[in-house]
N, C-alpha and C positions, 0 to 999 in steps of 0.2 A: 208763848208764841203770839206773834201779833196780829192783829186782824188783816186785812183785803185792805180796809180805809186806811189804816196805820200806815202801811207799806208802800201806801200810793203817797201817805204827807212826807214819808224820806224819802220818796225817791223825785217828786216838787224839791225839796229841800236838797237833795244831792247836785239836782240844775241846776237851780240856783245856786249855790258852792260852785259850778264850775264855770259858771259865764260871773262869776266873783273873780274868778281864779284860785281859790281857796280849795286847789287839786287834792289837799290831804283827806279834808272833808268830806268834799267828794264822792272820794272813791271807799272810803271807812263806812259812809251812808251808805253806797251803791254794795256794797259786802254783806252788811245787816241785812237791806232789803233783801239780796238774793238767797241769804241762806233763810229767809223764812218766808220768799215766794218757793224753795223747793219743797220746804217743810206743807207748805196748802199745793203744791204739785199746779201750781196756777203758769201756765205759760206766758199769757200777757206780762204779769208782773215779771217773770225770768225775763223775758225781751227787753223790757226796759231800761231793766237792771244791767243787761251786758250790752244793753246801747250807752248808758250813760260812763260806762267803765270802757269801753274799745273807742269813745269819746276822748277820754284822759288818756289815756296810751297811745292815741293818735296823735292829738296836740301835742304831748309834752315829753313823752319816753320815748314809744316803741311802734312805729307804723304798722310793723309784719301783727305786733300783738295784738294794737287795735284791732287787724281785720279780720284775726284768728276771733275778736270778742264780735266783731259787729257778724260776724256767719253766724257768731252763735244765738247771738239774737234775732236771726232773721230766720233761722231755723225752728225759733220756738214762736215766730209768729205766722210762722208757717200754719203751724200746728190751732194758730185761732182765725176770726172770723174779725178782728180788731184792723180795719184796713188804715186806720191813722197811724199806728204801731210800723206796717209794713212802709208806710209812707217816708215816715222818720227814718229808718234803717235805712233804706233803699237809696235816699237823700244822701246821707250819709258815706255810703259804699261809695256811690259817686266822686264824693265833695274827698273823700280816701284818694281813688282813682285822679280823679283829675287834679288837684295840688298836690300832692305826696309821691305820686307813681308817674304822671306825667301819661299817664295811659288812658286818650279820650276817648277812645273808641270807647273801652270800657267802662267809661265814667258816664258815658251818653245811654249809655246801655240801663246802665242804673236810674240816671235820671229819668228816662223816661217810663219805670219802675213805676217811680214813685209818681209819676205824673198822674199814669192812668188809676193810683191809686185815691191822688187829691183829688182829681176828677168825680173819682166815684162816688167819692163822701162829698162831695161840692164843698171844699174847704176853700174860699178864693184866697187868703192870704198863703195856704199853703201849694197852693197852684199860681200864682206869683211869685212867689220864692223857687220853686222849682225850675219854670220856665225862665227867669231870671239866670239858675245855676246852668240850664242848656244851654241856655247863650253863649254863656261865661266860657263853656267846653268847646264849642266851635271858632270862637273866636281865638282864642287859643292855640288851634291851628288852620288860620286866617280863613276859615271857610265861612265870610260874612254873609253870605249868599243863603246857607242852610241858618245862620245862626239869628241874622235879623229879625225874620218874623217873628218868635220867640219875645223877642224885646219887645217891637213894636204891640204884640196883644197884649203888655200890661202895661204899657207907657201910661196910658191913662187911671188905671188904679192905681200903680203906684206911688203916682203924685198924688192922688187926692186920700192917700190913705195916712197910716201914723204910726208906719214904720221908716224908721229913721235910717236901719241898717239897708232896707229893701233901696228906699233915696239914694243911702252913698251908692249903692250896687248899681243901679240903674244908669245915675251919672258917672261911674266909673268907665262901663261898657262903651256910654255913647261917648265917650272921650276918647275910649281907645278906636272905634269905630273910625270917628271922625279924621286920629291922629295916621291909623295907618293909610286913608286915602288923601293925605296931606292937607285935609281942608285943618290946620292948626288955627285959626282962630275959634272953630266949634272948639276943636277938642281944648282946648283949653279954656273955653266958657264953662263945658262942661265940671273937668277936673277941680275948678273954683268952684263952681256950686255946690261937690261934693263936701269939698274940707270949708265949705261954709253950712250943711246941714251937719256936717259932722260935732260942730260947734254947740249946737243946742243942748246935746247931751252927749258927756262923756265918761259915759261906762263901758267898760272894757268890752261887751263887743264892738261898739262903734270904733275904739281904739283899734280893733284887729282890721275891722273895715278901711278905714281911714290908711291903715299901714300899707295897705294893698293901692288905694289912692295914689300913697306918694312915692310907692317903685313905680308902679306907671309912669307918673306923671313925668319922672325923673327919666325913664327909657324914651317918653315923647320929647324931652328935651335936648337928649342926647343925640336922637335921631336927626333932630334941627340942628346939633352941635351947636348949641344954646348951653357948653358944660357949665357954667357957674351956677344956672338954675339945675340943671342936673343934678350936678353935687348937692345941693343945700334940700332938694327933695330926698335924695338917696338918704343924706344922712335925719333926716327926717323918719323915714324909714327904720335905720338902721337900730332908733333910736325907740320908737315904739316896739320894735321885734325883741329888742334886749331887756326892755320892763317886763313884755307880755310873758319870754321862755327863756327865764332867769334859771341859772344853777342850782340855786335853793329849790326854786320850783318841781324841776326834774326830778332832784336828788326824793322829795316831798315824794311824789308818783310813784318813784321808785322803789320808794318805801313800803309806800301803801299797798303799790300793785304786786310786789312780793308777797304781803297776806294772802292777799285775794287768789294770787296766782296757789302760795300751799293751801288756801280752801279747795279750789279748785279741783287739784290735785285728790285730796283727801276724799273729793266728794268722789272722784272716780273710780278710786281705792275701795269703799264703803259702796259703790256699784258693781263690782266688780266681785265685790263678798258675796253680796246678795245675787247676783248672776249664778254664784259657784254654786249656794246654798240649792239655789232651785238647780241646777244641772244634779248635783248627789240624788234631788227627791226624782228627777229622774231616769239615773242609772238604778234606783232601785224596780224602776219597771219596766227596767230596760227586756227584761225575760219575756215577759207577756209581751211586748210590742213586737221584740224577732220574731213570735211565734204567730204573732198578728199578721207578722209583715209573710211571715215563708206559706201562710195560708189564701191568705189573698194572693199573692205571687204564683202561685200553684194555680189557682181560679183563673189568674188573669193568663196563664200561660193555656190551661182549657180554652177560654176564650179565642187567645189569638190563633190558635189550630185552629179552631172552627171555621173564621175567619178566613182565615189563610186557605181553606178547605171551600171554601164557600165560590157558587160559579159566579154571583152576581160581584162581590168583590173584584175579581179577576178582571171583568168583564167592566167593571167604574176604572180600573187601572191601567184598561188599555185604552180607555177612552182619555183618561186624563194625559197618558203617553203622547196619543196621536193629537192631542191638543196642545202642548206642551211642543211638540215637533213643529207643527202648523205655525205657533209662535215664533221659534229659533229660523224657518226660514223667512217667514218676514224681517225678522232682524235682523238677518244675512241680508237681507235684499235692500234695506235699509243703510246697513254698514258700506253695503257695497255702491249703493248710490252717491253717498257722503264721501267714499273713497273719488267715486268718477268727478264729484264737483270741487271736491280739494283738486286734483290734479288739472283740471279746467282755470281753476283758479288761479295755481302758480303759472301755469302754461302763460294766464293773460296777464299776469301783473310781470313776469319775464320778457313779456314779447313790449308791452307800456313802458317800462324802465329803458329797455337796454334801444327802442326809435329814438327816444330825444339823448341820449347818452350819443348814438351815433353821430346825431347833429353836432353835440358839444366837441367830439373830438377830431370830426372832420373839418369844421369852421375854424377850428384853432391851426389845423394844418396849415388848411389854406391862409390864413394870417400869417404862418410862418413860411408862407411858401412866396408869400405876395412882397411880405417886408425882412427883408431878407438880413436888413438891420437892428430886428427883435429875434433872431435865432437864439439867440444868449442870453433874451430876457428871463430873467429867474419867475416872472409872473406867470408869465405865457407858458413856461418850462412844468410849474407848478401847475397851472391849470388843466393841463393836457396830461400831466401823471396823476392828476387829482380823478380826473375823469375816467381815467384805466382802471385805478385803483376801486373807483366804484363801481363800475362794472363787472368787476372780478369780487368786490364785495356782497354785489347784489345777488349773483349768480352762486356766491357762500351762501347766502342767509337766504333763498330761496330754495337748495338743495341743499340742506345740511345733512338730513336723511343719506343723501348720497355721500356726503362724507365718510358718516358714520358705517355705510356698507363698503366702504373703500374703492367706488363707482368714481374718484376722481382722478386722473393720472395728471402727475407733471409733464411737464415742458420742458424739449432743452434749447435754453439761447445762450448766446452769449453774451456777454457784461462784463463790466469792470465794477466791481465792490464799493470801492471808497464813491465813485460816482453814485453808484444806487443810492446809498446812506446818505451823499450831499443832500440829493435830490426831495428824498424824507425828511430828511432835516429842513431843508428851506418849505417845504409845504405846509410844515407844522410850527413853524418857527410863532405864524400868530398865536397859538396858543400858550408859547413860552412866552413872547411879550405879556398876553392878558395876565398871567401870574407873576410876572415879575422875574422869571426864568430864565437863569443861561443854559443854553444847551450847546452843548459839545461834542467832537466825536472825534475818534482814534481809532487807527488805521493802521495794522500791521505793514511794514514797507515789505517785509517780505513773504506778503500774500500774493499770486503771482496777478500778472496784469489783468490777465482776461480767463474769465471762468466760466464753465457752462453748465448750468443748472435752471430752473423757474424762477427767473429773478419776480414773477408777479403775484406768487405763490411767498416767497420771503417776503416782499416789500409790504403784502399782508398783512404778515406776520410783524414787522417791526413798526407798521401805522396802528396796529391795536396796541402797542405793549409800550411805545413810543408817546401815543397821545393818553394814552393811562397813565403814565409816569409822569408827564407834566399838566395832567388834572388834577393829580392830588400830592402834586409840591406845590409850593409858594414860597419866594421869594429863596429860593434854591437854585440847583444844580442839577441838570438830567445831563449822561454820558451814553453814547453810541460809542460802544467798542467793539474790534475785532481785532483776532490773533490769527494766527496764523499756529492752531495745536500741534499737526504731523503734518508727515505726508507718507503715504502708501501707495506705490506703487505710481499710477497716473495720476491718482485721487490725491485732491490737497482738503484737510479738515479744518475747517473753521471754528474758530471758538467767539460767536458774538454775546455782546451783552449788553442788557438796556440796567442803568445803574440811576440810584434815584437817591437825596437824601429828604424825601417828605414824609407823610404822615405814620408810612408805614403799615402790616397788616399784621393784623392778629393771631397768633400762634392755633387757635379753635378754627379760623377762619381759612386758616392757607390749604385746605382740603380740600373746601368747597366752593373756590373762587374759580375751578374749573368746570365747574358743571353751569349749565344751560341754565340763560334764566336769571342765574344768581347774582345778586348784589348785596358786596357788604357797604355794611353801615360806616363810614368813615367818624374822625372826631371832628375834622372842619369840616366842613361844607354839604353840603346833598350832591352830588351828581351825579349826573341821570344817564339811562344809554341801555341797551338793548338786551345786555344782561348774556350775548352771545361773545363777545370779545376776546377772551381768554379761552372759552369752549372753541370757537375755531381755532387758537393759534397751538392747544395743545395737540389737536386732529390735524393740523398742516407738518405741526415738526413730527410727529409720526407718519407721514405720508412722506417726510423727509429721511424717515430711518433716524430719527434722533430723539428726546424725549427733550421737556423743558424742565429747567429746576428754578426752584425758587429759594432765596433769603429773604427775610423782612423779621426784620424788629419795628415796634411801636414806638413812634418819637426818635427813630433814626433812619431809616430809609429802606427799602427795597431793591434787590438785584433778579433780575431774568437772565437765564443764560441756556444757551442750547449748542450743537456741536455737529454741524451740516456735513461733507463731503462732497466736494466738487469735481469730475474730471477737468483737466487740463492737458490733455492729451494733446498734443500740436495738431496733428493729423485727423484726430474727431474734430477738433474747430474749423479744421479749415472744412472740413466735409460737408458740414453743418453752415458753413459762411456758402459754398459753392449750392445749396440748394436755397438759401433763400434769395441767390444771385440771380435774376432773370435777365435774361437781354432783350430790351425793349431800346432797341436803337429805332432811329428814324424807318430802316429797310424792314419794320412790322409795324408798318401803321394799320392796326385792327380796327375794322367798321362793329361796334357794341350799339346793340339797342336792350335799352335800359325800360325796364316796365316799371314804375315805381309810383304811387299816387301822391305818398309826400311830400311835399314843394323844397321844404329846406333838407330830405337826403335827396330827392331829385340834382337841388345844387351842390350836395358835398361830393355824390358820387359823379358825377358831371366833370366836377372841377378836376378830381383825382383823374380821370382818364381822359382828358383832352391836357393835363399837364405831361402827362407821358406819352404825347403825340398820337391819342387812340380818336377815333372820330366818334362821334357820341350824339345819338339821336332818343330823345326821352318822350314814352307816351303814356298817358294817364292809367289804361285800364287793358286787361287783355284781350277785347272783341278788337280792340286800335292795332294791337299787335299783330293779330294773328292775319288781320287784313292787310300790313304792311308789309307783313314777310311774304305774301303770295305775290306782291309785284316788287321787293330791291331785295338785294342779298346782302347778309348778314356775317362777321364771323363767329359771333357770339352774342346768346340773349342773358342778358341778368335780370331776372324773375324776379319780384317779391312775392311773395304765400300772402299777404293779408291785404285786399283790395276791394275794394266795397261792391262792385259790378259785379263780376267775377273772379274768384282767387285762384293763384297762380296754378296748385293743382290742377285744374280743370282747364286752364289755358293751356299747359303745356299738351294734358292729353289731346286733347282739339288738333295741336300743330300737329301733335305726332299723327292723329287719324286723317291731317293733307298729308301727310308722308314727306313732311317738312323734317329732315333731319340735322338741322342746325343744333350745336352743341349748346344746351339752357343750363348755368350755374342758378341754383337759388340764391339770392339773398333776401337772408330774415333776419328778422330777431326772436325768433323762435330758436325754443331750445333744440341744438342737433340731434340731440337719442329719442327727441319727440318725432320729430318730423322725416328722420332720414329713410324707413319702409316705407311711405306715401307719398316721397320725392321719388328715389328710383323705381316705385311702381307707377307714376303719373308721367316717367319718362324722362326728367330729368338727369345730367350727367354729373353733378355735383353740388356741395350747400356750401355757404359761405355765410356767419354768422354775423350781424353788425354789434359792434363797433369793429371791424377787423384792419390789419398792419396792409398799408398799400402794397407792399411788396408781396405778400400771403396774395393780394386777389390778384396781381400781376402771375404770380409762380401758375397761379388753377388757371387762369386764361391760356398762358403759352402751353400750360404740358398738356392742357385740352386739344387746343389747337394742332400740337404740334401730333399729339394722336390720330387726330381726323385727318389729316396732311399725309398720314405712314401708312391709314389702311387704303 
């Protein structure tokens, strides 16, 4: 058996063999040593040993096996006080991690392992190289911001030192630095400097270094579209990578690491014996220890009677009870505060969203009310469904909770189908340009004209599944289809479908692209989004009584498809057409006083009601109000709830305690299930939400009116 000192010259010697590339050598060295570091039961020398062996299997064979050897050496340097030893491994797992797996997080995780290990030992060349490998991991994925300083603390060492591999590294990074913020004259001073130190010396690590050199330099060029220097780097490249992990070489590893792998093996076997040998010496006493064990067990069962018997016990049990309680209601009290500031929360980011949403869709009114030669503008057409649609979006992704409790009911209007789909179609169409996309759509003729269901509740539905399908095709073909399935009765059933030949989704994955949150990994591109997309359209087509189904294969494309039922009843349409009919002819010109402090819904609501001949007087705050209504009469006041003086609550109660009983609709942009018990207890007659359909605040004015008129 060999000595301590013997075992440390083969395993100098097995390194050297493998930064030779002389992988047979090696790993034949790295075997010796380790089966006579087991034989001295020396940990350090084991670590080495399966560092320099999950070294060649990483390189040259077997990744998974490397990391299966480098745990195993980090496991037995666990086991000592050798922090160079943990430095090395640690390095290693990384430099695994980050080139082989492509997984930085974990690679970062390592390296800074071994940082705080070079640190400790104050080894600077090996805290140079480490900080170097940081770098290397963030830039990777472009996170220059975390990865620079890294660099910058050994720019100055590493130039003035006499490591040649640390040089090319150094000028590799700040070339790729330089190249991704387009400054290309650095980066490319850089990337020459490197394959000019690389020159000085060329032994195979510089060769591995250098090879890394010239894929860079080749992807800096190609990003310039600069390809004739691309190509002649790449193959540069291509060309070092084929000398360094030649077939011989493998095959060599493979050989080798086969030994090593049945010592391995054997040695576990031959642990396993001697495991068993001592388990027999101790089933031989096993008698005494049951009898050890049923005595003490008997003892300790006296004991816990006593215990349990004892008043002070009793008496520490209620105490730690009623402290233990004490706690639980604070936590209640806590839970329940964070419940009241979530709901505060959504309340204000509802009431923020859906003020300027107002603006957007009343201004675009008034454009089309003003030029009456952009009615058919598809811009204007798009902008003002873009705007509905968000608002109806915001009010999803604000209250999804209420989805999920079934708190949301549909609407019935009526529509014509192929229009809806046009309409979607033209809104999304830039996102078919930006890919390269034709989109199409089809249209059962014999779907009937007008159908009455939540066209805004569908059109939801087809903008998530619609702009998903032409995000992840390119240079494709997305289809908007609808059929025309049955018909039952009144009910006619639709069969839509959003049809896609892109990327496609994964068979593991089509599970869990419904749930909240979720984003899968695509093979082109990243893109990004909310993660709730599909989570609402499955909760909308069951809110519709329908389910959605999915096809997708990988590298062919994707189909949505769902199966609505519409009435079409003649007689519910028209029903439905006569209540949102108002007559607001000249002979009801209604005097409205508008309390509003916003300037631009001041003008949109202004505009909507002196366009339909209503007289319209607008005051900032409600001390202005309530002092107006006691000297000019009114037919109706339109309230806002959120006004910085006084809020409408509290104005309305005011008019009502002068016994001013003019009929007050709220308008808010607060949510109605919030707000509607502190409207009609502050004496308000109705709420009206913004962004709302002019005809909708027409309908509440007349039937308001025409009530106060009848009593």
């Amino acid at each position: 058996m060999r000595s301590k000192k013997q075992i440390e010259k083969l395993l100098v010697d097995a390194g050297d063999a493998f930064f030779n590339l002389e992988v047979d050598k090696s790993l034949k060295l790295s075997k010796i040593a380790l089966t006579d570091a087991h034989k001295l039961k020396n940990n350090a020398l084991m670590a080495k040993a399966y560092n320099i062996i999950g070294l060649n299997f990483e390189e040259f064979y077997d990744v998974e096996k490397g990391l299966i050897y480098y745990k195993k050496a980090l496991y037995h340097a666990d086991l000592t006080d050798n922090d160079s030893i943990k430095d090395w491994i640690n390095n290693n797992l990384g430099s695994l991690y980050s080139y082989r797996k492509n997984d930085f997080k974990t690679s970062i995780k390592y390296y800074k392992k071994a940082l705080n290990y070079s640190e400790k030992i104050k080894d600077s060349i090996e805290i140079m190289y480490t900080k170097l490998n940081i770098c290397s991991a963030y830039f990777a994925t472009n996170d220059f911001k975390n990865g620079l300083p890294y660099l910058e603390s050994v720019k100055k060492y590493t130039i003035n030192s006499n490591q040649l591999e640390a040089k090319i590294s150094l000028c590799n990074l700040y070339g790729s630095y330089y190249s991704y913020f387009n400054e290309n004259k650095k980066a490319e001073q850089f990337f020459n400097e490197a394959i000019i130190i690389s020159k000085q010396n060329k032994s195979n690590l510089v060769e591995t270094n250098i090879s890394d050199v010239y894929n860079d330099f080749s992807n800096h060029y190609k990003k310039n579209k600069n390809y004739e220097k691309a190509l002649y780097y790449l193959n540069l490249h291509k060309e070092l990578k084929e000398k360094i992990y030649s077939e011989e070489r493998t095959k060599k590893v493979k050989l080798a690491g086969s030994e090593i792998e049945l010592e391995e093996l054997e040695r576990q076997i031959n642990k396993i014996e001697v495991e068993k040998v001592e388990q027999s010496k101790d089933l031989k006493e096993s008698k005494l220890i049951v009898l050890l064990f049923v005595i003490i067990l008997f003892i300790l069962l006296l004991l816990l009677f006593s215990l349990y018997k004892n008043n002070k016990f009793r008496d520490q049990s209620n105490q730690e009870l009623k402290r233990a309680n004490q706690e639980l209601k604070i936590a209640k009290e806590k839970a329940e505060v964070a419940s009241q500031l979530k709901t505060q929360f959504v309340s204000t980011i509802s009431h923020e969203l859906r003020t300027p949403l107002y603006g957007v869709v009343g201004i675009t009114n008034i454009i089309l009310d003003e030029h009456k030669e952009l009615v058919n503008s598809p811009h204007l057409n798009s902008l003002k469904f873009s705007a509905r649609y968000l608002l109806s979006l915001v009010n999803d992704l604000l209250q999804i909770n209420k989805i999920e409790e079934n708190k949301i009911t549909l609407e019935n209007m009526i529509f014509n189908v192929s229009d809806e789909i046009k309409t979607i179609a033209d809104s999304l169409e830039f996102i078919a340009v930006k890919n390269n996309n034709k989109l199409t759509t089809k249209i059962d003729s014999a779907i009937p004209e007008f159908i009455i269901g939540d066209k805004l509740r569908l059109s939801q539905i087809f903008m998530n599944l619609v702009s998903n399908a032409l995000k992840f095709t390119k240079d494709g073909a997305v289809k908007i289809i609808a059929d025309l399935d049955r018909v039952e009765g009144s009910k006619s059933y639709i069969k839509f479908q959003v049809v896609d030949d892109g990327v496609g989704i994964a068979k593991v994955d089509q599970e869990k692209i419904f749930e909240k949150f979720v984003q899968i990994e695509r093979k082109e591109g990243d893109y990004q989004g909310t993660g709730l997309g599909l989570s609402i359209v499955q909760k909308l087509t069951e809110i519709f009584g329908s389910k959605i189904e999915l096809e997708s294969e990988e590298g062919v494309g994707t189909t949505f498809s769902f199966i609505i039922g519409f009435e079409t009843d003649e007689s519910t349409r028209n029903e439905i057409i006569n209540e949102i009919e108002v007559d607001l002819s000249l002979n009801n010109s209604y005097r409205i006083l508008v309390v509003e402090d916003n300037k631009i819904n001041q003008v949109v609501t202004k505009k909507i009601l002196e366009s339909n001949n209503f007289k319209c007087t607008i005051l900032d705050d409600g001390y202005a109000a309530i002092n107006l209504l006691e000297t000019e009469k009114f037919d109706v006041v339109l309230m806002d709830i959120n006004m910085p003086i006084i809020n409408g609550f509290e104005t309305t109660k005011l008019i009502r305690k002068k016994g001013i009983n003019i009929p007050i609709i709220a308008l808010t942009a607060f949510d109605k299930q919030e707000i509607t018990e502190e409207a009609l207890s502050a004496g308000m007659n109705d709420i009206i939400i913004k962004p709302f359909e002019s005809a909708k605040l027409f309908q509440v004015i007349a039937t308001i009116i025409n009530k106060k008129n009848a009593d």
